[in-house]
C-alpha positions in Angstrom: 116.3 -103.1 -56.4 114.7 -104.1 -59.7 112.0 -101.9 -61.1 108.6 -103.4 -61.2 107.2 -102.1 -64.5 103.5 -100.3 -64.1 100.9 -102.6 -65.1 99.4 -102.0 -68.8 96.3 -99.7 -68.8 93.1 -102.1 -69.9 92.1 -102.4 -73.2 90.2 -99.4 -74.8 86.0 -100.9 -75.0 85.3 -101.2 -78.4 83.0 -98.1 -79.9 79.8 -98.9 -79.2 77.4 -99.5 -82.5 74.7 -97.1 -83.2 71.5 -97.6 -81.0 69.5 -98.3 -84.7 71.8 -101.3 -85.1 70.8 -102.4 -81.9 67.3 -102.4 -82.4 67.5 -104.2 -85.5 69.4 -107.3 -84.0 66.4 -107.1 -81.3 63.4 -107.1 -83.7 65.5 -109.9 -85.9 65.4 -112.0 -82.8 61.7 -111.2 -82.1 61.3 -111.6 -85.4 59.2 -115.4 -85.8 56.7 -114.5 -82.1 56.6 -110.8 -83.2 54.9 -111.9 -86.2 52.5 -114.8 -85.3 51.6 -112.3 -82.2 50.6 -109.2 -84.9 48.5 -111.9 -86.7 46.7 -113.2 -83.8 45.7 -109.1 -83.1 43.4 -109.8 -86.3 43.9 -106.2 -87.5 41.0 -105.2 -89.8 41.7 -105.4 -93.6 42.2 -101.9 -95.4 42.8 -100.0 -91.7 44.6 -97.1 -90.6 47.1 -97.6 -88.0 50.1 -95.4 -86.1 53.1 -97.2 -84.9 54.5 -94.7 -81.8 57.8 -95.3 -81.5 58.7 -97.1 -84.4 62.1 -97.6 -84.0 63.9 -99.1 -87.5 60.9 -100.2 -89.1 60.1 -103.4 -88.9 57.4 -103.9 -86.6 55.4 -100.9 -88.6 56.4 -102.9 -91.8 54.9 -106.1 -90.2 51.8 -104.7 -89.2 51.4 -103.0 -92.6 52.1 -106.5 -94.5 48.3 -107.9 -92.7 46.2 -105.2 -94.1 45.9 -105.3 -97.4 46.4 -102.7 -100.3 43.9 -100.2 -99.0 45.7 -100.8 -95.1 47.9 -97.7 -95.0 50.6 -97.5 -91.7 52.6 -94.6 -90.4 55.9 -95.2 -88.1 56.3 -92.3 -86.2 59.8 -91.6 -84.0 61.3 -88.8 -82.4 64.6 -89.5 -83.5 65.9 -88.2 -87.4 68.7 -91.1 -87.0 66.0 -93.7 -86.7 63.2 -92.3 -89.0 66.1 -92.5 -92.0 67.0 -96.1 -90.7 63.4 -97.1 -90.8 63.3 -95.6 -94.5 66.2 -97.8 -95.6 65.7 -101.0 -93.8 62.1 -101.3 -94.8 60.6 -98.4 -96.5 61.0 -100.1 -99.7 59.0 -102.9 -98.8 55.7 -101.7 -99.3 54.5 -98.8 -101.5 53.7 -95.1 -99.5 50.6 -94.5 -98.8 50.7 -98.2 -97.5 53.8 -97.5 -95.3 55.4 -94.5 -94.1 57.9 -92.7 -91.9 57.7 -89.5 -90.0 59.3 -87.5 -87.3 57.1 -87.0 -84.1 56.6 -86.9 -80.8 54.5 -89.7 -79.2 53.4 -87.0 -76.1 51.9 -84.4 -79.4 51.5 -86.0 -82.1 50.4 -84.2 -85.3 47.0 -85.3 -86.3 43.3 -84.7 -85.5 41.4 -86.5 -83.1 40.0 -90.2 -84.1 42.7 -90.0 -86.9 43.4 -93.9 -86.6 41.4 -97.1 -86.1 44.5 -98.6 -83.8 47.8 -97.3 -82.0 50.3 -99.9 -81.9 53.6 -99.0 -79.0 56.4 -101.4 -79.2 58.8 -101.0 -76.8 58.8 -97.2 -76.3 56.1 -96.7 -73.8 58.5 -96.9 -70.5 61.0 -94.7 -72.0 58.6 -91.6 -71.7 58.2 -89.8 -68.2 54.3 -88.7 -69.0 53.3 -92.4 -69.7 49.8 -91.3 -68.9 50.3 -88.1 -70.8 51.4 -89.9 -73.9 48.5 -92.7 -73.4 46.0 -89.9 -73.7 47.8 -88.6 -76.8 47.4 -91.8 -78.3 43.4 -92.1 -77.3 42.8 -88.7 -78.8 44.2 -89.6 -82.5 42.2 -93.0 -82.0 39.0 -93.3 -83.3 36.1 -94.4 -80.6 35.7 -98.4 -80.1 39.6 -98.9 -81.8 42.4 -100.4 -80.4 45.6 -99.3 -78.4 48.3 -102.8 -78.2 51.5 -101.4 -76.0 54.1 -104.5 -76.6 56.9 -104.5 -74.2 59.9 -107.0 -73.3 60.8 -108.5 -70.2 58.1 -107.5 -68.5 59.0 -110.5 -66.7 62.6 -111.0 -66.4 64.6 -113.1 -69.4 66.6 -116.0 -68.2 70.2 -115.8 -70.6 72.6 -117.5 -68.1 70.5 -120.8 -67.6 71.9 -122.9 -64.5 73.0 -119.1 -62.9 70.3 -117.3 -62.0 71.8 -115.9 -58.6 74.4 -113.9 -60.8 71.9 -113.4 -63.4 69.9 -111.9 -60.6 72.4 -109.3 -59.5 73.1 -107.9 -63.1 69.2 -107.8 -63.9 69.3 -105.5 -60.6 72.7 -103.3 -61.7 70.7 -102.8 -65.2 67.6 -101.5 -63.1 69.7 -99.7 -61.1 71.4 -98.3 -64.3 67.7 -97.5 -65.8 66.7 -95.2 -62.7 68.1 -91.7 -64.0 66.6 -92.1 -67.6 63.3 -93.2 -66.3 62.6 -90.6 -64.0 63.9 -92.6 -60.9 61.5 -96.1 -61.5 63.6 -98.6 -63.4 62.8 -99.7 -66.5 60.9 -102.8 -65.3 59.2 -100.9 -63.3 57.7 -98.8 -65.4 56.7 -101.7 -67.7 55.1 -103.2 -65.4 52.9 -100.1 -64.9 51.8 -100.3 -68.5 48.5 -101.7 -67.3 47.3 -99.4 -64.3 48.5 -96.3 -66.7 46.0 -97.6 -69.8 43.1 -98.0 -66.8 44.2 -94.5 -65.5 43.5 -92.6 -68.9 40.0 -94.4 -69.4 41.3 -97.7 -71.7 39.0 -100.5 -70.2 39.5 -103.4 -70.1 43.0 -104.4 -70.7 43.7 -107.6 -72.1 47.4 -109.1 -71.4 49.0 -111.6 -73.0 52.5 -113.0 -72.7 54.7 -114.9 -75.2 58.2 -116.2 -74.5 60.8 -117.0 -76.7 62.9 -120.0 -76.2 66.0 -120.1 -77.9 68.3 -123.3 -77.9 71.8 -124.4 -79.6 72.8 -124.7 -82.1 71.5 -121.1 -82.7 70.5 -119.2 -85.5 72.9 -116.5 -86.4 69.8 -113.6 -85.3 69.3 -114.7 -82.2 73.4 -115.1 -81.7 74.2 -112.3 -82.9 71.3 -110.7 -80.5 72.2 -112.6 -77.3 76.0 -112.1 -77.9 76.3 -108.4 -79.5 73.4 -106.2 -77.6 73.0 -108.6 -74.0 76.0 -109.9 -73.5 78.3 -107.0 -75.0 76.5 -103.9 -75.1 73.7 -104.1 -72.2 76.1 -106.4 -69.6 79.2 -104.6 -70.9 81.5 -102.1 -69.1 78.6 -99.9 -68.2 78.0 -102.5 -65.7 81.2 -102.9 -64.0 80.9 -100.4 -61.6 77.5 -101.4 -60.3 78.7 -105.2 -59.9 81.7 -106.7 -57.3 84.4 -107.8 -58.9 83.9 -111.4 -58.1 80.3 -111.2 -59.9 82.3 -109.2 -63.0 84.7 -111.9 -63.5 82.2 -114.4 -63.6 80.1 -112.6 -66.3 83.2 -112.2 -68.3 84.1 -115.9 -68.0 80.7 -116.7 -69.2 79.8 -113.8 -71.3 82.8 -113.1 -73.2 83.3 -115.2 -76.6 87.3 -115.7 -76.3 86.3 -117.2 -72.8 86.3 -121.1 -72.6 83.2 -121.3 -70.2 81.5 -118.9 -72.9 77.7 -120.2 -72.7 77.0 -119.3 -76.1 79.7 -122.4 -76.5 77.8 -125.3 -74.7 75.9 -127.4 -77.0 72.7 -127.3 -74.2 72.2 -123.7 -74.0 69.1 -121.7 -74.3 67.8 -118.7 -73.5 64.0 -117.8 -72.3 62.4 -114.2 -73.2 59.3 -113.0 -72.4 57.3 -110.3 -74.7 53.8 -109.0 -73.5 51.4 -107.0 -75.1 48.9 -105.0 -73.1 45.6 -104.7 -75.3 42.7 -102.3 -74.9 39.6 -100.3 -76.6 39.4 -96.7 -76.7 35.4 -95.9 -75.0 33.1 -95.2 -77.4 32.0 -90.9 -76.7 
């Protein structure tokens, strides 16, 4: 009887890129709403403001661009990697004392109390346990009557397989499911969506929300492309997926996710995509 040969194993996934990589593709794609929403904050001329969880850079460079030459900014991450990524990508920008980068931790950070006139958190909040812990950290370094903005995505959930949303559906629930052991058993979501009950727990009253969404449509521009593509499609719906989806739902989000794929949306000449960002605003009590 003829030998039937083993099947080939799978192709090996590609590395995956560092994590400050992927946060630059996702504030490049933020990049024209991110702005307009920082202006529309109206951030007093010559203040001082701490960005907690500052990522790569960019958001503390764009709030440091509004304030002027007396404004003076300091990013602040727990993680060396991305303090030295926030030095390169935009430290240069703006002149120190005007802009600056610095190790810390969001839940101690390392200045007096009413250090700052406003905490900006972009994105960061949910991925501390002690929200509520970490709020209070920031009210302490904030001066009385200033102003704590916590911005987080997909609060609401992003639509980026238009004309699909059952499947969409069922991988937005295998990426909270995914989410549950780093965030303390609450997904993700969850959690941002307790941004506003935590900021009335620790005495921030009221809170003021406001949501923008993006809407991006063919022909794209090569940042939100390379966003949709690289960190959704690749990274965030990639093989750390498979084993929470069936394999009929996999196959489909590789026949529509994957680039060498002729039903690859990013392909059709009416796609778009819809992406909500929300920023929760509030006033530390005067003593």
């Amino acid at each position: 009887m003829p030998v039937t040969p083993p099947e080939p194993p799978p192709p090996a996934a590609p590395a995956e890129e560092p994590f400050t990589k992927v946060l630059e593709r996702m504030n490049h794609f933020q990049e024209p709403e991110a702005r307009a929403a920082i202006a529309a904050l109206g951030l007093p001329t010559g203040s001082r403001g701490l960005d907690v969880g500052c990522g790569v850079g960019l958001f503390t460079l764009w709030l440091a661009e509004g304030l002027g030459p007396e404004g003076r900014v300091v990013g602040v991450e727990p993680s060396g990697e991305r303090v030295e990524a926030a030095r390169a990508l935009a430290g240069a920008a703006l002149p120190p004392p005007r802009l600056s980068f610095q190790e810390g931790d969001g839940t101690a950070l390392p200045w007096p109390a009413a250090t700052f006139d406003w905490v900006w958190c972009g994105d960061a909040l949910h991925h501390i346990l002690d929200t509520e812990g970490a709020l209070r950290e920031f009210a302490r370094v904030l001066r009385p009557g200033g102003r704590i903005v916590v911005k987080e995505s997909q609060v609401l959930a992003a639509v980026f397989l238009p004309g699909h949303p059952e499947l969409e559906r069922r991988i937005q629930q295998a990426e909270m499911t995914r989410s549950l052991a780093e965030g303390g058993g609450r997904s993700f979501q969850e959690r941002r969506q307790h941004t506003a009950a935590a900021l009335h727990a620790v005495g921030f009253d009221p809170v003021a929300i406001r949501t923008v969404v993006l809407h991006r449509q063919a022909p794209l521009t090569d940042a939100a492309r390379d966003y949709i593509q690289r960190v959704v499609f690749e990274r965030n719906w990639g093989e750390r997926l498979r084993p929470l989806l069936t394999r009929e739902d996999w196959q489909r989000r590789s026949e529509l996710c994957e680039a060498a794929s002729p039903a690859f949306v990013l392909g059709h000449p009416a796609y778009y995509c819809l992406y909500p960002i929300t920023l929760f605003t509030a006033v530390r009590r005067p003593s």
